[in-house]
Structure formats: C-alpha cells, structure tokens
C-alpha positions as CSV (number, residue, x, y, z in Angstrom):
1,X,-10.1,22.5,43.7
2,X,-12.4,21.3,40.8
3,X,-14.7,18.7,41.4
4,X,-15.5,15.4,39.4
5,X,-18.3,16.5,37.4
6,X,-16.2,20.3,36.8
7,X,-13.6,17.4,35.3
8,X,-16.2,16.0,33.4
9,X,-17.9,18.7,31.7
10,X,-14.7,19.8,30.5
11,X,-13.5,16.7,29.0
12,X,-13.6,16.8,25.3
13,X,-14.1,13.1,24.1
14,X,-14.1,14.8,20.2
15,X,-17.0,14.7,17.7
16,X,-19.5,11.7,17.9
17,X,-19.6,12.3,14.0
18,X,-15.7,11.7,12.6
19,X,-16.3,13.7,9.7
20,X,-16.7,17.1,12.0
21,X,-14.2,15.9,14.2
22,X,-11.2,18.5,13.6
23,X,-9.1,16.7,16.6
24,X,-9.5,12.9,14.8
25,X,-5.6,12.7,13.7
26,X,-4.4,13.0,17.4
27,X,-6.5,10.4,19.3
28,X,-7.0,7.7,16.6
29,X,-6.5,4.1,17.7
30,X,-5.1,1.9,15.2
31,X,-7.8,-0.6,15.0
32,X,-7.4,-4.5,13.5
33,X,-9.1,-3.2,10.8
34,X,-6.9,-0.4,9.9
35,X,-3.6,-2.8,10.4
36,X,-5.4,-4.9,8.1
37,X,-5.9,-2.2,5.1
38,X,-2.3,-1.1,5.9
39,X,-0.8,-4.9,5.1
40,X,-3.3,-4.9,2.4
41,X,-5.0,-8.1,3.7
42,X,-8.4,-5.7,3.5
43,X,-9.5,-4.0,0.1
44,X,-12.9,-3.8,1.9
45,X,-14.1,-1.9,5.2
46,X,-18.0,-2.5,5.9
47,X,-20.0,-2.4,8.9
48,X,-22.8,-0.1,10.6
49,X,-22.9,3.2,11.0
50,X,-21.2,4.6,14.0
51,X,-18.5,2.0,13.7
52,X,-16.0,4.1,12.6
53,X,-15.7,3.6,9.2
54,X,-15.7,7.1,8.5
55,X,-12.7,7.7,10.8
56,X,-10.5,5.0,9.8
57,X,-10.8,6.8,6.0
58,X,-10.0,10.0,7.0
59,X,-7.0,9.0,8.7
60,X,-5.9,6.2,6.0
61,X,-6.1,9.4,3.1
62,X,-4.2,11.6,5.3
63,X,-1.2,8.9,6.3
64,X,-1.2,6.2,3.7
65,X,2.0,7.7,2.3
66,X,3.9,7.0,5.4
67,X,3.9,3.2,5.3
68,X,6.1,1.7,2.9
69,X,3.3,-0.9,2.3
70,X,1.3,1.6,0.5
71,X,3.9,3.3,-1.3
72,X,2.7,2.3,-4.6
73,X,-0.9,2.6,-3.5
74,X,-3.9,5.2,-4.1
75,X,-6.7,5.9,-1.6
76,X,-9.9,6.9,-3.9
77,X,-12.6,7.8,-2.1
78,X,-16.1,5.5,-3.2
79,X,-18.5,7.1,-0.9
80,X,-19.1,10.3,0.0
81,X,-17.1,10.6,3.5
82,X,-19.4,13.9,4.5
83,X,-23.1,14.7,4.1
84,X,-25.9,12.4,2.9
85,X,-24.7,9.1,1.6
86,X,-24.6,8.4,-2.2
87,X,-26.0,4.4,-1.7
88,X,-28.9,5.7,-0.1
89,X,-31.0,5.1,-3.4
90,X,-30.4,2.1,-3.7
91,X,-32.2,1.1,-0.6
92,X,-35.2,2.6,-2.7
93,X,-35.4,0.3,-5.6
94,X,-36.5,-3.4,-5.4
95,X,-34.0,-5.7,-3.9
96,X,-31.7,-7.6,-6.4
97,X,-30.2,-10.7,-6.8
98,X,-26.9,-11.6,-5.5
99,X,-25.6,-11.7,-9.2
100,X,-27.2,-8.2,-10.2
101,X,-25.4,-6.6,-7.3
102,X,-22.3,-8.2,-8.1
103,X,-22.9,-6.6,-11.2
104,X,-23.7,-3.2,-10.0
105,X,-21.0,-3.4,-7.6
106,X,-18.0,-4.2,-10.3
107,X,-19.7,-1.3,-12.5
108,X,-19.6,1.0,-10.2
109,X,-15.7,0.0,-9.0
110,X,-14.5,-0.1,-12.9
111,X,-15.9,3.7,-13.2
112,X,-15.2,5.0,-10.1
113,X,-11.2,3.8,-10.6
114,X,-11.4,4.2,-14.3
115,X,-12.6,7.7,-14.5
116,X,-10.4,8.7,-11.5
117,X,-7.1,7.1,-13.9
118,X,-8.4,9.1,-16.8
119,X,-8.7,12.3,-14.8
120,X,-5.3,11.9,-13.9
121,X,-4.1,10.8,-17.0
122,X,-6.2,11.4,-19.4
123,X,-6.9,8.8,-22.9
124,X,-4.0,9.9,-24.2
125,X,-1.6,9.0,-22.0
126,X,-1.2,5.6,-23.6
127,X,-3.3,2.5,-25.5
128,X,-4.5,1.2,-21.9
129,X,-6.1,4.5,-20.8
130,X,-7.3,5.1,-24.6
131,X,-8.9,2.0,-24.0
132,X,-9.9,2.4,-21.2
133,X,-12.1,5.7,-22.2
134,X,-13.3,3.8,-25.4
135,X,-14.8,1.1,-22.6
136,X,-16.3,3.7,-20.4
137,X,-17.7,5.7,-23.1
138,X,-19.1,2.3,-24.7
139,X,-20.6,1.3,-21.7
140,X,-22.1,4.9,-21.0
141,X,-19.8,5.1,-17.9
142,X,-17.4,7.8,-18.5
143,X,-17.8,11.1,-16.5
144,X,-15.6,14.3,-16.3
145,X,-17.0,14.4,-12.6
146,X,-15.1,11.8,-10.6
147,X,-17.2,12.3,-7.2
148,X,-18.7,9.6,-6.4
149,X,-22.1,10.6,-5.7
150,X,-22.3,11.3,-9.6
151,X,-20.4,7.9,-10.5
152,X,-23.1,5.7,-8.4
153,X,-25.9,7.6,-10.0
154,X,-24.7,7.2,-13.6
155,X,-23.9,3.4,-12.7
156,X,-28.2,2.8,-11.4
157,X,-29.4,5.1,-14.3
158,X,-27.6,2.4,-16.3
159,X,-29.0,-0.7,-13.9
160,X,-31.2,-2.0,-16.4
161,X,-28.9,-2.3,-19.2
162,X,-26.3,-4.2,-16.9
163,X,-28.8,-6.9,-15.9
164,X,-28.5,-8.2,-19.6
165,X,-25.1,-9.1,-18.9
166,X,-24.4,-12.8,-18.9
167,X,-21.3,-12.2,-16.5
168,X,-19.7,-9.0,-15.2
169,X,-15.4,-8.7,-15.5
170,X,-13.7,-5.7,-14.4
C-alpha cells in the first residue's frame, strides 16, 4: 500500500510557470477575473507576477470562441505570453509622468490593434484601413511585424516625439 509521501511525490500540481504548463486547459479555475473579461466588464488584466495572468490568456485565446459574449470579439496578444517580457525596458528609462504614459500607452494600443487590422486586412480593404495605414505610417508606427515585442520597441524609439503631443486620442 503506498504511503503519504509515495502519494505526494507523485502528485502533479502542473507547471509553476503557465506558459510551460502543457496540462493548463484541464485544471483551470474560472477566476472573477476571467468571468469579468468574459462579460466584458474587464478590457484590462494587471497584477504581479505569479498571479496568473499568464494563464488566464492562454486559456481566454484558446476558448473565447465558445461564449456567445465574445462572438464578435478578437483576443490580440499585447505582451509577449512566453520568454523575456517586452515592457522590461521601460523600467530602464527615467520615470514619466502620468500624462506621458497615457501617452505611450494609447500609442502602443493604436499600433498594436492597428497593425494587427492591417495584417488582416490590409489598406486596401476600404477608406478606414487606408486610413488607417496613412495614420500609422504618418506617425512612424506602421510595421509588417505585428509581435508585440517589435510594436513596443517602435512605439519608445518614438517616445520623444510623442511627448510633444498636447493630448493623445486613439
């Protein structure tokens, strides 16, 4: 008969890390949070790392077509969901001010949606996404790479120019 610990080393408790964590799908809790993206009350998911941030997108890109609530929805990934992550370097400038990360914040979201519609798409699908490539490529944004590691580093090689902005609209 197997003792307790015999039990215990052989209990698999899955990855600490959710992106190597092959088993994720079949013991995922649905967490507040998760509800919350579902009914789209959420656009948003921060927090620390470990909190399962991580998890909750892998398993919201692989099942967001089952809800009806997301039917007419698109998950786009903003971070980089394995490997190093792509904000790191901006905990290696000076800080900002609350405007200029608004700033940098709705820059990075206009080109990290917009290039993803006009890789999709493309500018001529209509006047709205020739428009749209016209704004990117005015504002030095547009990139044929959508990932966003190479999004977020166009966006701070462009940092200075977007702190002349008297207001930032996306």
């Amino acid at each position: 008969m197997p003792t307790v610990l015999d039990i215990l080393r052989h209990l698999d408790l899955g990855n600490s890390v959710a992106e190597s964590d092959a088993n994720l799908q079949s013991y995922f809790l649905e967490t507040q949070p998760y509800r919350d993206l579902i009914a789209e009350r959420k656009d948003i998911v921060a927090g620390d790392k470990g909190r399962g941030k991580t998890a909750l997108f892998q398993i919201l890109t692989k099942n967001y077509t089952r809800y009806d609530a997301l039917q007419t929805v698109e998950v786009i990934a903003a971070f980089n969901p394995t490997g190093s992550p792509v904000f790191k370097s901006i905990a290696e400038t000076p800080p900002l001010s609350e405007f200029e990360y608004i700033k940098l914040w709705k820059a990075y979201v206009l080109a990290t949606v917009g290039n993803w519609l006009l890789d999709i798409y493309g500018p001529e699908h209509s006047a709205e996404t020739k428009l749209l490539d016209e704004t990117l490529q005015g504002l030095h944004l547009r990139s044929k790479d959508t990932q966003a590691r190479t999004i977020f580093r166009i966006v701070t090689d462009k940092i200075g120019g977007f702190f002349r902005w008297k207001k930032a609209e996306v």
